[in-house]
C-alpha positions in Angstrom: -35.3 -45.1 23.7 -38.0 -47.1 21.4 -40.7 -44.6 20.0 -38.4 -41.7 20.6 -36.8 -41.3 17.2 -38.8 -39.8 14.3 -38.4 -39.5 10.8 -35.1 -37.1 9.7 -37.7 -34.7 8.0 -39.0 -33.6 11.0 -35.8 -31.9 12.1 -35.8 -29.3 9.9 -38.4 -26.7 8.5 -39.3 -25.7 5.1 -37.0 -22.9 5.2 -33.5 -25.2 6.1 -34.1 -27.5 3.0 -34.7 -24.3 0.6 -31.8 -23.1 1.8 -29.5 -26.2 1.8 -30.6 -26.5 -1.9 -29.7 -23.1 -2.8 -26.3 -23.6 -1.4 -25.8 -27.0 -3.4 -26.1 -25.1 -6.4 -23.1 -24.7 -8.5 -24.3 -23.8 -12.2 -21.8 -23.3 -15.1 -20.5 -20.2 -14.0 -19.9 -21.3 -10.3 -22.5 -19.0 -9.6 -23.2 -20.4 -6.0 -20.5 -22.6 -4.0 -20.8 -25.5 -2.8 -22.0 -24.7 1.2 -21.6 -27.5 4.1 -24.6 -27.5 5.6 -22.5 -26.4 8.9 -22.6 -22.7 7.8 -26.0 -22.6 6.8 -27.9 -20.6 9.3 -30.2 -22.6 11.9 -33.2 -23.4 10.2 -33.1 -27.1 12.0 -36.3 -27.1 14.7 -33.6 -28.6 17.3 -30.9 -26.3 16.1 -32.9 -23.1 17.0 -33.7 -24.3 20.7 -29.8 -24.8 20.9 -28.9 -21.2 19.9 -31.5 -19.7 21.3 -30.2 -21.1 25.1 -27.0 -19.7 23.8 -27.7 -16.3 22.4 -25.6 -14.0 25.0 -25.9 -11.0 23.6 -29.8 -10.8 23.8 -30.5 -13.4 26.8 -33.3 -14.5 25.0 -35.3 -16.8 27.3 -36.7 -20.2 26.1 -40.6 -20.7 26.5 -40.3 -24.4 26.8 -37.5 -25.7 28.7 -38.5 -29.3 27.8 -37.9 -28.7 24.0 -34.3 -27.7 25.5 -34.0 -30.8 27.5 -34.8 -32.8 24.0 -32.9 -31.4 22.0 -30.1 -31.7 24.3 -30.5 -35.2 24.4 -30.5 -35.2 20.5 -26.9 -33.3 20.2 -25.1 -36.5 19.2 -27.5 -36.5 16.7 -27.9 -33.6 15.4 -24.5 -32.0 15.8 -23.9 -32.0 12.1 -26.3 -29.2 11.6 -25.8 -27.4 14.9 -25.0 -23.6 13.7 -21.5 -22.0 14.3 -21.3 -20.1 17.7 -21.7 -16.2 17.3 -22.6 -13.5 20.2 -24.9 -11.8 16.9 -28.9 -12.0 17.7 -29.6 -14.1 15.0 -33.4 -15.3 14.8 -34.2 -15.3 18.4 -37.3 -16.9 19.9 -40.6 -14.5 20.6 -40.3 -12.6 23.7 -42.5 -10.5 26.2 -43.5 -7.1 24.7 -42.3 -5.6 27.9 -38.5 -6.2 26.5 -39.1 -5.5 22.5 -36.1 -3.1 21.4 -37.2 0.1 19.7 -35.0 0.5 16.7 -34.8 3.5 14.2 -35.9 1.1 11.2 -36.9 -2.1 10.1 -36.7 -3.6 7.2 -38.4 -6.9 6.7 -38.9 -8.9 3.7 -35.4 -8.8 1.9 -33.1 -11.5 0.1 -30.3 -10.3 2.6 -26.6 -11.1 1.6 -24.8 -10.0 4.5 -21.3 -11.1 3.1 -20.7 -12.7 7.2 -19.4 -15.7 6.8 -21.3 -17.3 10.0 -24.5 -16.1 8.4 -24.5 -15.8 4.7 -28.5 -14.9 4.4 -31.0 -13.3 6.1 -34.4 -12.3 6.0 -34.9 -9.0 8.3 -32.6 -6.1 10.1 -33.1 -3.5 12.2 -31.1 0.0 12.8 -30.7 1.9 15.6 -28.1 4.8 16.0 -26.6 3.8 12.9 -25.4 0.6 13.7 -27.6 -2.9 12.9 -28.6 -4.4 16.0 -30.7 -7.1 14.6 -29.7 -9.2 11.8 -31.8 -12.6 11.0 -34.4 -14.1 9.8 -38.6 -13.2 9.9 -39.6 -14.5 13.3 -36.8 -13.1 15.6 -38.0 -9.2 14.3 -40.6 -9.8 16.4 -38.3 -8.8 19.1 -37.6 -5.1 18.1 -39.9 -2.2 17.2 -39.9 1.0 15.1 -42.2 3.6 13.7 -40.4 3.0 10.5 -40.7 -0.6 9.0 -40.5 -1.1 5.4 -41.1 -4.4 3.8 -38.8 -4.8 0.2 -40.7 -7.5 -1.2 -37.9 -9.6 -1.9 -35.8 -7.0 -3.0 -32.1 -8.1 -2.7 -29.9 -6.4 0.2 -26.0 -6.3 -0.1 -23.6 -4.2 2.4 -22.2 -0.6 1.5 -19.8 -1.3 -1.2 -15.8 -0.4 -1.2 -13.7 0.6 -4.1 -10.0 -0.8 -3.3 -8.2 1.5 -5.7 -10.1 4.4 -7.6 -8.9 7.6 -8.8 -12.0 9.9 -7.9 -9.6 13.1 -7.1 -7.6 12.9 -10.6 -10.7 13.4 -12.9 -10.8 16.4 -14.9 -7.1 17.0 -13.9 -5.4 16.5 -17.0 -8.1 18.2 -19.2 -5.9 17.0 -22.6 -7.5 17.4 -26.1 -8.6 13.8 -27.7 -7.1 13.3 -31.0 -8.5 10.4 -32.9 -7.0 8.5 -36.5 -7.4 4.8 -37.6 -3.6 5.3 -39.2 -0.4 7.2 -38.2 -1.0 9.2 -41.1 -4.8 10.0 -39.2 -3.3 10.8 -36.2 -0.7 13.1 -36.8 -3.1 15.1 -38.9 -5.6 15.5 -35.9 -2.8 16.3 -34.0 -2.1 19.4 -36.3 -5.7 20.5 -36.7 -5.9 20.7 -32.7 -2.4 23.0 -32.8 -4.1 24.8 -35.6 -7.6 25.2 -33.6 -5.6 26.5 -30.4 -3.2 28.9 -31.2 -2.8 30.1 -27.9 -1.9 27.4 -25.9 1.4 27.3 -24.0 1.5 23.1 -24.1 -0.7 21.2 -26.4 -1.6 18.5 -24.2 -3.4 15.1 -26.2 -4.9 11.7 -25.7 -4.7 8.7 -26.9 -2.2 7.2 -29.1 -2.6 4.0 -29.6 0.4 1.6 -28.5 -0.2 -0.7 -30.8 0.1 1.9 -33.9 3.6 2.8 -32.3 5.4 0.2 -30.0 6.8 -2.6 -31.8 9.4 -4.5 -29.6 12.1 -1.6 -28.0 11.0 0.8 -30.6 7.9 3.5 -29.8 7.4 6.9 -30.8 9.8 9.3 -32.2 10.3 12.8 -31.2 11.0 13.5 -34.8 7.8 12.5 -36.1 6.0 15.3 -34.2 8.2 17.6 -34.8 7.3 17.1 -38.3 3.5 18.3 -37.7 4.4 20.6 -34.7 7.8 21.9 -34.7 7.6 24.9 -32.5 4.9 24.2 -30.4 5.3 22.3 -26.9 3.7 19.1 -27.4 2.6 16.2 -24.9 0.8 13.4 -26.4 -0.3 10.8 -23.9 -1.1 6.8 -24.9 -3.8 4.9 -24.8 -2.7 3.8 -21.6 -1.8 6.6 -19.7 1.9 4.2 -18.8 3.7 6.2 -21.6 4.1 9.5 -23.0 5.4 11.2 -26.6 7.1 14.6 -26.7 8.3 16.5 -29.2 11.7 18.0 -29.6 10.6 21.9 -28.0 8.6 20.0 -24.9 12.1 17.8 -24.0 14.2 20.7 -23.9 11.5 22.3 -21.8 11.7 19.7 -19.5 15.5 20.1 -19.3 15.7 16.4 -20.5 18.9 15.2 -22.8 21.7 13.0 -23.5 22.6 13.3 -19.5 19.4 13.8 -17.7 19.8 10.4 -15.9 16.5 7.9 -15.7 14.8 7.7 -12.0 14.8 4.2 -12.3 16.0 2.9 -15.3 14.1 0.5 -17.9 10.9 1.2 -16.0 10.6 5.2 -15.2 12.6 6.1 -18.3 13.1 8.0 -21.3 14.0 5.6 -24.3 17.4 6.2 -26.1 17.8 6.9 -29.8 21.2 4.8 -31.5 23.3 8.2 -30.3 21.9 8.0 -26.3 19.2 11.2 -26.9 16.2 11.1 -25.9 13.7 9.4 -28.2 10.6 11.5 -27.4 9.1 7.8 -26.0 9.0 8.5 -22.2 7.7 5.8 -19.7 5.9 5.7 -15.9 7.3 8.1 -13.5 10.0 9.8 -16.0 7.4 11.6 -17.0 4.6 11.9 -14.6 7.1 13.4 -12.4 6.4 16.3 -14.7 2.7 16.8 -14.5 2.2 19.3 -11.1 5.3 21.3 -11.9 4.2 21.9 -16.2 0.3 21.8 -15.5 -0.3 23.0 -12.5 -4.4 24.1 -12.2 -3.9 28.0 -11.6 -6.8 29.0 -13.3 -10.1 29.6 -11.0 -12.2 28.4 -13.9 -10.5 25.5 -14.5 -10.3 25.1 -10.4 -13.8 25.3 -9.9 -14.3 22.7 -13.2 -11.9 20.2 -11.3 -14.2 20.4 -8.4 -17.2 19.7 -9.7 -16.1 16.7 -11.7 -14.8 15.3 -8.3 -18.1 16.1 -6.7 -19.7 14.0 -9.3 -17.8 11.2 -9.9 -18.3 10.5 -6.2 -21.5 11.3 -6.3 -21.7 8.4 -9.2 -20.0 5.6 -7.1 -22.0 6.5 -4.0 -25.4 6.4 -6.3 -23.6 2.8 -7.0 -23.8 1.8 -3.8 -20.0 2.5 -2.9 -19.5 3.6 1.0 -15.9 3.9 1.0 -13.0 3.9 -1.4 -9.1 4.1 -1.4 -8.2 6.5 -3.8 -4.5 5.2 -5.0 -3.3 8.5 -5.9 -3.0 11.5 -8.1 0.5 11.8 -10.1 1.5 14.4 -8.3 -1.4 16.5 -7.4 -1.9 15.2 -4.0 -2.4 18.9 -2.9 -5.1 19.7 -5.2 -7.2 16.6 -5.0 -6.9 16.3 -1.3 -7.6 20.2 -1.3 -11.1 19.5 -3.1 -12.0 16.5 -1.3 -11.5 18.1 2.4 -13.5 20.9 0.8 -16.4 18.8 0.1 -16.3 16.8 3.5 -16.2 20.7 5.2 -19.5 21.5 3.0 -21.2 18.4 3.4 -21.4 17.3 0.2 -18.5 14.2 0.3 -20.7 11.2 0.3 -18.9 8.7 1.0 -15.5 7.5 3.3 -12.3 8.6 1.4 -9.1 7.1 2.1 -6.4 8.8 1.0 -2.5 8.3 0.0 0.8 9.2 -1.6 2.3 7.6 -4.7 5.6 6.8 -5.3 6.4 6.9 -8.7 10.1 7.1 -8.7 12.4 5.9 -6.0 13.2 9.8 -5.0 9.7 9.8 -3.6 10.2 7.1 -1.3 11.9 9.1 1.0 9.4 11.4 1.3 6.3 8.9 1.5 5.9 8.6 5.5 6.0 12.7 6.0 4.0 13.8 3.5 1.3 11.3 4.3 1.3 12.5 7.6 1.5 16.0 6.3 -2.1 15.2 4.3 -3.0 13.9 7.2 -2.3 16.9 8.9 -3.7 19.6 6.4 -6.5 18.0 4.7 -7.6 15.1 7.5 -11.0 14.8 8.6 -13.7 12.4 9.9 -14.1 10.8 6.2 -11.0 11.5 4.6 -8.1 10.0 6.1 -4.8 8.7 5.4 -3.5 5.7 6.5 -1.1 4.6 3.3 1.4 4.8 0.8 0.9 3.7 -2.6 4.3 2.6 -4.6 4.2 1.6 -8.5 6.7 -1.2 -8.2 6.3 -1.8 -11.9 5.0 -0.4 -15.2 3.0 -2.4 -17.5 3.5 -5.1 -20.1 2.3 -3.0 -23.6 5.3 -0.8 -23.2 7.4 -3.3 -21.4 7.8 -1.7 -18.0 6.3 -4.8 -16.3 9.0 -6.8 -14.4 9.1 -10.2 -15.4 10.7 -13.7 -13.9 11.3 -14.7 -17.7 12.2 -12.7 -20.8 9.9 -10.1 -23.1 8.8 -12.9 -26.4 11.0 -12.1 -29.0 14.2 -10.6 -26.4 16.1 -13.3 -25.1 17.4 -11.0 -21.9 15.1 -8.0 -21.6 12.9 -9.0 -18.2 12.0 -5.8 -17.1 12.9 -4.2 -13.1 11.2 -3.1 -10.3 11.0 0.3 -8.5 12.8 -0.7 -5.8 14.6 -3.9 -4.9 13.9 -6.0 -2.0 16.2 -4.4 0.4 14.6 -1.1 -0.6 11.1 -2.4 -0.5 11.9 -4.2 3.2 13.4 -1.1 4.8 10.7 0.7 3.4 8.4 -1.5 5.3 10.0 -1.1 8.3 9.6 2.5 8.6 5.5 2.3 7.8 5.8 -0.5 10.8 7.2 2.3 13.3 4.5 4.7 11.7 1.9 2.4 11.7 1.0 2.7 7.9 0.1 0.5 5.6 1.5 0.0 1.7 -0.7 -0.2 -1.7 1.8 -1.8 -4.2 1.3 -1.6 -7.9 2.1 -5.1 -9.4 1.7 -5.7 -12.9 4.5 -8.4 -14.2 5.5 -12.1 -11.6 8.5 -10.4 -10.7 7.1 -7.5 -9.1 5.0 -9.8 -7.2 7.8 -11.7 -6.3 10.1 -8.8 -5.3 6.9 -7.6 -2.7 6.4 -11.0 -1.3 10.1 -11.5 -0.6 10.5 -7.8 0.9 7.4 -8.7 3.0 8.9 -11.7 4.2 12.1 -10.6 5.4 10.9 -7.6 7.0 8.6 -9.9 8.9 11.3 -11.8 10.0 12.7 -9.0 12.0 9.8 -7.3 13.0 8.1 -11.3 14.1 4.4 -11.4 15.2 4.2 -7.5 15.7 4.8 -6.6 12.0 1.9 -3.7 11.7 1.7 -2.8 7.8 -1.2 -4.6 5.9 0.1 -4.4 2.2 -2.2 -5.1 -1.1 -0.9 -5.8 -3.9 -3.4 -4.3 -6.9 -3.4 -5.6 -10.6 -1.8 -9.0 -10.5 -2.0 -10.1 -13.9 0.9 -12.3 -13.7 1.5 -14.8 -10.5 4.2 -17.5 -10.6 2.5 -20.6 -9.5 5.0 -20.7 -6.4 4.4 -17.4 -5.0 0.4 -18.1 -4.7 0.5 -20.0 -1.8 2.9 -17.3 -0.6 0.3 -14.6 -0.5 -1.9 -16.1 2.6 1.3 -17.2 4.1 2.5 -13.8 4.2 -0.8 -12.0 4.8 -0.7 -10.1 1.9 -3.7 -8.6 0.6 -4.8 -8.9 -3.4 -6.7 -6.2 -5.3 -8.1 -7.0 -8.5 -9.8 -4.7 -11.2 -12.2 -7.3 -12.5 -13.7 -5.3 -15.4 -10.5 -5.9 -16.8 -10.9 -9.5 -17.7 -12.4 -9.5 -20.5 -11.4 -10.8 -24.4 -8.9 -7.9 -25.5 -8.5 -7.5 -29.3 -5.3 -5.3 -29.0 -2.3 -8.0 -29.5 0.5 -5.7 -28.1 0.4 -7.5 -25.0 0.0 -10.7 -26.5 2.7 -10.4 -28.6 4.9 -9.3 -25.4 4.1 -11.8 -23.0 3.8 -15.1 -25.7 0.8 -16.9 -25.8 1.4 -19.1 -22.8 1.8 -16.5 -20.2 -1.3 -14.4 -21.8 -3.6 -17.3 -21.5 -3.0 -17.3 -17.2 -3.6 -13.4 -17.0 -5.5 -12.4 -14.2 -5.9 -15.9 -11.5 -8.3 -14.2 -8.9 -10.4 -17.3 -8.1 -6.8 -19.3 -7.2 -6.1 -16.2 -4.8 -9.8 -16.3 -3.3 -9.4 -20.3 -3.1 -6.2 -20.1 -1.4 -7.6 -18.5 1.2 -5.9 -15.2 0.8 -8.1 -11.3 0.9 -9.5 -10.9 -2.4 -10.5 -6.8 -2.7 -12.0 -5.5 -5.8 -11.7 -2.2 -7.4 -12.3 0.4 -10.4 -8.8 2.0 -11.2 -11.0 4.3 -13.5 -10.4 8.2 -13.9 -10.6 8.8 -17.5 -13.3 7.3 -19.3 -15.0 10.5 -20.5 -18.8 9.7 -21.0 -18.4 6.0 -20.2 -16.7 6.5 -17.0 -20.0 6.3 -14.6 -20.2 2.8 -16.5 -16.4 1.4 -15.8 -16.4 2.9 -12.0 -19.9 0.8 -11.6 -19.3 -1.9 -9.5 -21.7 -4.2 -11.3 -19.1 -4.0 -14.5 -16.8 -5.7 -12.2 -19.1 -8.1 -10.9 -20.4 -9.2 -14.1 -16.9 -9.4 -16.0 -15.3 -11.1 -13.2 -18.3 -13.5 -13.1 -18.0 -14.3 -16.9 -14.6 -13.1 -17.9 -16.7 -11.6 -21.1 -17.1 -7.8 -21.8 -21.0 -6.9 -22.0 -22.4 -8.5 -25.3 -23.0 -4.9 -26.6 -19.3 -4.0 -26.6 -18.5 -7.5 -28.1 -16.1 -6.8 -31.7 -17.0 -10.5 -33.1 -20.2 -12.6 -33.1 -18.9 -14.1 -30.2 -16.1 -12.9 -28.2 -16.0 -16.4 -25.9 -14.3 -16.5 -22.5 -11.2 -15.2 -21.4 -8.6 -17.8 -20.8 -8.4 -19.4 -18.2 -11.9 -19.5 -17.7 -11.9 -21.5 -14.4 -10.9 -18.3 -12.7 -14.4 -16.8 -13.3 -15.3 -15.5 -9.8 -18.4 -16.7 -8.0 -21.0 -14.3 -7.3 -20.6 -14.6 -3.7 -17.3 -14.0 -4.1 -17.3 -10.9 -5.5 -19.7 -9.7 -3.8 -17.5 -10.0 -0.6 -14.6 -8.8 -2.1 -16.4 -5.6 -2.5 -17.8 -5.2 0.9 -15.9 -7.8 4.0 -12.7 -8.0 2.2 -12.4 -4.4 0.9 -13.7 -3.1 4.4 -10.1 -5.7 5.9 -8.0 -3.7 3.1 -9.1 0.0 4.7 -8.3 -1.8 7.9 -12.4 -1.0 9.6 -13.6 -4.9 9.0 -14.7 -4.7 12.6 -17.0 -1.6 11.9 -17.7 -2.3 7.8 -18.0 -4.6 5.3 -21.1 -6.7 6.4 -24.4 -7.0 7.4 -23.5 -7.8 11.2 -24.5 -6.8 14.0 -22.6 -4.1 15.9 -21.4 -3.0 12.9 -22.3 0.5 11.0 -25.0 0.3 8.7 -24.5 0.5 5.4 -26.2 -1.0 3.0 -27.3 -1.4 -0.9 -31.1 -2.5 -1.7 -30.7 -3.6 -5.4 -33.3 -3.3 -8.2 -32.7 -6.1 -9.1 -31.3 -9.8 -7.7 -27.4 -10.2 -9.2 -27.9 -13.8 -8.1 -30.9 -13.9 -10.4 -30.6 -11.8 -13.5 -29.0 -13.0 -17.1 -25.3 -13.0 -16.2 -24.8 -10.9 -19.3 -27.1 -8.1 -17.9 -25.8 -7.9 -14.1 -24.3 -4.9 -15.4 -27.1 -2.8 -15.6 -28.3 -3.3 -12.1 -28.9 -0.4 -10.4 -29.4 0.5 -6.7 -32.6 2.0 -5.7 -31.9 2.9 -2.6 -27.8 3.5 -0.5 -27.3 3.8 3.4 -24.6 5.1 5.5 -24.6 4.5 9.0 -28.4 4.1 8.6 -29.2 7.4 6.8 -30.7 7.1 3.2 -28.0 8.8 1.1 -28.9 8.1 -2.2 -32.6 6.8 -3.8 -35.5 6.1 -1.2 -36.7 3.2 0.5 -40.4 2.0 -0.2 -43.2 3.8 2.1 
């Protein structure tokens, strides 16, 4: 048809080329991905008559059927930029006032990431009844109206955020004294100045001891060497990293624990051995958490009402952060207690956020009591946000005290590899009961082998169960993946939960020393999990953290490490603390942006009501102060959220007038 054709540039507006450019970007840092322009949204002329003839969901009516009729004739030329069928109203062409939607808000003007796949970006949204019903760009607002439209000026928009494994419930539980010494010598002389300055107390209950000051291969702390400083007083001194414990002589025979007290599982929940088969004093995992509710049980009103406050804060924190929902992975034992506080809160209105709840198994006893006691919480403590749907299980330790399981020997030991909490067998008939409950499985998985030992359990239990098998189980932590077992993951449809503020340069060289320098330079692979095309969820795993721990729940600590696999620049021990190795598994920011929100949203199981901007779907959202795909990578840290919404109700901040 001579005279027809005209020049490519006329097929798309301003708005599709700044966009195809953004999404070409792919800076040092992988900061954007590489797009095909496929995804992009349909900023082509031609491409907009197209959807807007097939918008279903709003039957929005073309003005001028003759630009259809073109651009029909045009679809073998233009099919490379046609957009990706969707029943969404995405930018929708102006209608007659007489069928403009009133909404409940509007908000207009916004750098929009709605973490949807379809439709990465958008420029407007509208709320009504707590759900978006409008999600797209400037022109197709036109179709909707509300008394309460706010322009953000640019301001970026992300969806509610989820936390895939937090420990909101367990602050303030353990209340211990912090003991501090840069030598053994130090340490064990702060540890008698606290029995000294509390005469009175029944257990003297400490934090941290370093494990690099104490574990050197086998060998940890002794129960002799406390008894030296505090021989008559009940002592328990918890490390560092809150894997391992150190009692004193008077706090084992408390316990009841001796030469024939058996392990729960041995070489992972354990007490360590002396030459003669006593206990050592070094106790690891489970051995000793097992402990905790029955010695420190939280009698105490004070202390009760103390607990509950803390809770109320530190959800309070990661809702101000822009955190909707969160799986809380456990509590050591105090299920009743936290779950106690929580339903509390939810029955006074002052839970701010969707709480998922669970029960751990630390040592294989519990196992058999998993599926009724989560449906006893569920029972006793259940509401309309706090829910239980899973059952946590710490397959492994981790590698500083050499509880990880391994597929290859400890550096140094030429046998020692570690075990898991329960084999697969265990792990598959396990599965098979939370398939007739309908429940799904948090796993901890530290070390390859306990990745392996959950992918194989997975696998056979899905060969009996075939295409009905119900469980969705996450495996959290991950730092070690044998190359084989990666493509294994999607296959399986196993879900991965990473802790990215993690990643940084560590100075400690206990696990270094452990693991060899070849298997600590692949710690930590999330980008080859996210590329395989598995679920990538992100989390905090935080409950300690004293006056830093509003900074290490933040989810923009996570974003920013996992981006750069650095710690922020004002933590940094040398002039430069360079990149944590392998430093092509630095996450995009894209990437973990959906990990917090679409993918954490598929690991609570509501990825059809949360998890992105979509319409249909509950509103929650996060309107940034500033743009994380803008600011200095090393300050993305300190962004804050200005304003939080639930199910379209400002919960935290305010939007602009």
């Amino acid at each position: 048809m001579p005279g027809f054709f005209v020049p490519v540039s006329f097929l798309f507006d301003a708005r599709f080329i700044a966009d195809a450019a953004h999404y070409s970007k792919l800076g040092e840092y992988g900061r954007y991905d590489p797009t095909c322009l496929i995804n992009l949204r349909a900023s082509c002329f031609f491409c907009k008559l197209c959807f807007f003839a097939s918008d279903k969901n709003k039957k929005t009516k073309i003005m001028n059927t003759s630009h259809l009729i073109v651009a029909m004739g045009l679809f073998g030329v233009i099919a490379a930029c046609s957009p990706p069928s969707s029943e969404q109203a995405r930018s929708p062409a102006p209608v007659a006032a007489s069928t403009v939607e009133s909404t409940d808000l509007i908000i207009t003007g916004a750098k929009i990431f709605t973490s949807d796949k379809q439709q990465p970006w958008a420029e407007a949204l509208a709320i009504k009844d707590g759900k978006f019903v409008y999600v797209g760009d400037a022109n197709g607002i036109a179709s909707y109206t509300s008394t309460n439209s706010i322009d953000l000026n640019g301001k970026l928009v992300i969806p509610g955020m989820v936390d895939g494994h937090s420990h909101p419930g367990y602050v303030n539980v353990e209340n211990f004294g912090e003991v501090e010494g840069d030598t053994q010598e130090e340490l064990l002389a702060a540890v008698k100045a606290y029995a000294d300055e509390h005469p009175d107390d029944e257990w003297l209950r400490l934090c941290c001891w370093p494990t690099d000051m104490f574990v050197h291969g086998n060998e940890g702390p002794r129960k002799e060497v406390l008894d030296a400083v505090v021989p008559d007083r009940l002592v328990w001194f918890e490390s560092a990293t809150a894997h391992d414990f150190w009692l004193n002589s008077k706090a084992l025979e408390k316990l009841g624990v001796d030469k024939n007290t058996p392990d729960p599982r041995p070489g992972l929940a354990m007490y360590a051995r002396d030459e003669n088969g006593e206990p050592s004093g070094w106790v690891k995992e489970g051995a000793g958490v097992q402990h905790f509710a029955k010695q420190f049980a939280l009698t105490d009103d004070a202390r009760k009402q103390e607990h509950k406050e803390s809770v109320a804060e530190t959800l309070q924190v990661s809702s101000r952060n822009g955190v909707t929902s969160l799986f809380d992975a456990g509590n050591k034992g105090y299920g009743d207690l936290v779950y106690g506080v929580v339903s509390q809160l939810e029955k006074e209105g002052k839970l701010p956020l969707r709480y998922y709840g669970t029960y751990q198994i630390f040592t294989p006893e519990r196992a058999k009591t998993a599926i009724s006691e989560v449906k006893r919480y569920r029972k006793e403590y259940g509401g309309d946000l706090l829910q239980f749907n899973s059952v946590k299980l710490f397959m492994d330790g981790i590698s500083a005290n050499q509880s990880a399981g391994l597929l290859e020997p400890y550096s140094g030991n030429t046998s020692y590899v570690g075990t898991t909490m329960l084999s697969v067998e265990e792990l598959r008939d396990l599965l098979l009961e939370l398939h007739e409950e309908k429940l799904d499985l948090l796993v901890h998985t530290i070390g390859d082998l306990a990745v392996r030992t959950v992918l194989d359990a997975v696998e056979a239990a899905q060969a009996i169960v075939k295409d009905d098998f119900y469980p969705r189980v996450t495996m959290a932590h991950l730092v070690l993946i044998d190359p084989i077992d990666l493509p294994r993951i999607k296959e399986l449809g196993v879900i991965c939960n990473f802790t990215p503020w993690w990643m940084g340069v560590e100075h400690d060289d206990v696990v270094r020393d452990f693991l060899g320098e070849e298997r600590y330079s692949t710690m930590y692979q999330p980008r080859s999990v996210f590329d395989s095309g598995a679920v990538v969820s992100f989390s905090s795993d935080e409950w300690w953290g004293g006056d830093m721990l509003a900074t290490y729940i933040s989810p923009y600590l996570g974003m920013q490490v996992g981006h750069t696999r650095q710690y922020p620049k004002e933590w940094w021990e040398t002039k430069d603390d360079g990149i944590r190795s392998p430093s092509n598994e630095r996450l995009s920011l894209e990437q973990l942006v959906e990990g917090y929100t679409r993918n954490g949203a598929y690991q609570l199981r509501r990825e059809n009501e949360l998890g992105s901007i979509e319409v249909g779907k509950l509103a929650d959202l996060v309107v940034l102060d500033n743009n994380l795909f803008e600011v200095d990578r090393h300050e993305i840290w300190k962004v804050k959220p200005s304003a939080v919404m639930m199910e379209g109700e400002v919960i935290q901040g305010s939007l602009p007038d």
